[in-house]
N, C-alpha and C positions, 0 to 999 in steps of 0.2 A: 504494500500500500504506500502512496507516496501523502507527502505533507508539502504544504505549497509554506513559502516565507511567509504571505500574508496574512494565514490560518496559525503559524506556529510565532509570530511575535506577538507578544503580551499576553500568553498564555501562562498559567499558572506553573510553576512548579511546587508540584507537593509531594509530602514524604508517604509509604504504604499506609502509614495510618493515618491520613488524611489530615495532616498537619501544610498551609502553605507556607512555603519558603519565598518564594519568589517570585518572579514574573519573566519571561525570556526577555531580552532586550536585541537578543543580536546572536549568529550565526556566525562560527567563526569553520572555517579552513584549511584545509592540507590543500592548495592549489595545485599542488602536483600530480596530487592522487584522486581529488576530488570529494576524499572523505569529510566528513562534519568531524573535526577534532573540539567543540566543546560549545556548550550554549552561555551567552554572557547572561550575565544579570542585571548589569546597567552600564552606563555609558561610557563609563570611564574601560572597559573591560579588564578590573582590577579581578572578578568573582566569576567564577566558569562552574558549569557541572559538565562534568567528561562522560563522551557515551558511554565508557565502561561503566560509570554509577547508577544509570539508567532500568529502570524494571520495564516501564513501558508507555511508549510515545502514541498517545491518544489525541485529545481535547486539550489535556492537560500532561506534564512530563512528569510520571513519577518514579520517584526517588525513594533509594534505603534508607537511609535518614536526615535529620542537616548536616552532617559530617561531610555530605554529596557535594555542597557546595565550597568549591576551594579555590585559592590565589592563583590566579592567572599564572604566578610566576614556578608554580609547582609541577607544573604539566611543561614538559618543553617543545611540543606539536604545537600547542596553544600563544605559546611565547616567541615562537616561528611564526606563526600566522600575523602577531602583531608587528614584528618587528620587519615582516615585509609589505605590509600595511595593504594586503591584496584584496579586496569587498568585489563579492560577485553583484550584489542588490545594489544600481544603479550604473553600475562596468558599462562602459559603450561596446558593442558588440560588431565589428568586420568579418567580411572573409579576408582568406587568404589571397584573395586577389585585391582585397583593399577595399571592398563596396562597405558603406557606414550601411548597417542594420536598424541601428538604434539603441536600445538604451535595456538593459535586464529591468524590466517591473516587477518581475514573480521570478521565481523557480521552485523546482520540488525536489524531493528528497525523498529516497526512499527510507522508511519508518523502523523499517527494521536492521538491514545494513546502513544506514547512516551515509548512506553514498549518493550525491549528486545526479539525478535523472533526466532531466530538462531544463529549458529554460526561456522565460516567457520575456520576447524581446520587441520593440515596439518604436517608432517616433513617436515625437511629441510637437504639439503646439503650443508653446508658452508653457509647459511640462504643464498642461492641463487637460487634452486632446490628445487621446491619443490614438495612432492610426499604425499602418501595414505593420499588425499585430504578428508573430509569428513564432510558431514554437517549435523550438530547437532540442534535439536528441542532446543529451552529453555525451555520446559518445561521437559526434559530428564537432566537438571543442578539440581543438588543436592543442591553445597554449592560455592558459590566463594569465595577463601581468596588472601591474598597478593600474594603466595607462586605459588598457581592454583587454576586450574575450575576440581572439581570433578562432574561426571556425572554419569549418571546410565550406568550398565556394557549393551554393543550392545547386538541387538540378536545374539543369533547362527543361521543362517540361514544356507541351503541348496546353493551351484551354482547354476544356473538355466540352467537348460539341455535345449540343442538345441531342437525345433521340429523338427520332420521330416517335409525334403520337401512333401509341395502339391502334388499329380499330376498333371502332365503340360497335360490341356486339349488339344487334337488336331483338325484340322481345318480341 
């Protein structure tokens, strides 16, 4: 099952026994690999929960207990992620041949491996409008850096021609 960014920020985090801890703030990174190495819990991203502390990714993220939530600086995938300051949620998006896409608005994650599956990339008008929506495999990502997401160039396809109507059987 996949979880889209815009479903899993501000989401609770609470522990099995339904104690909340937190609220997601942010989605952090292995840009290499693609994997989710830790969910922040605000802005500073001083506070992470690591998927390994994770029981299970619903509505809400629940956790073993508050001991789940730990210092950015303790996890060192987490501390790679910040220190190459890479964010997919708002990354401008090209091919490899250099055409602008647009801009990441969404992507999803799958829920259980914690790995990167799409990603919902779009123009904007005044970043209020937004238009030639188009959603992109992860496995069609090339490379992500600070700057963008470069991706493999689309196909060329054909429109797809109307069929002709049926004949309308009569009674």
């Amino acid at each position: 099952m996949e979880k889209y960014y815009s479903q899993t920020v501000g989401s609770a985090i609470i522990t099995e026994s339904g104690h909340q801890l937190a609220r997601i703030y942010d989605v952090a990174f292995n840009t290499d690999t693609g994997k989710v190495v830790g969910f922040f819990t605000d802005h500073t991203g001083k506070n992470v929960v690591a998927p390994l502390d994770i029981i299970q990714w619903g509505a809400a993220l629940i956790v073993r207990d508050d001991e789940s939530i730990s210092e950015s600086n303790e996890i060192h995938q987490v501390m790679e992620s910040l220190k190459r300051g890479i964010r997919i949620f708002k990354n401008r998006v090209v091919t490899k041949n250099g055409e602008d896409l647009g801009r990441v608005i969404d992507f999803a994650v799958n829920n259980k491996f914690f790995t990167l599956t799409k990603l919902l990339v779009a123009k904007s008008f005044l970043g209020l409008v937004y238009y030639k929506k188009r959603l992109i495999p992860a496995t069609d990502i090339i490379e992500i850096t600070k700057d963008k997401i470069i991706v493999k160039n689309p196909l060329k396809t054909e429109p797809i021609k109307a069929a002709a109507p049926a004949a309308a059987t009569g009674a």
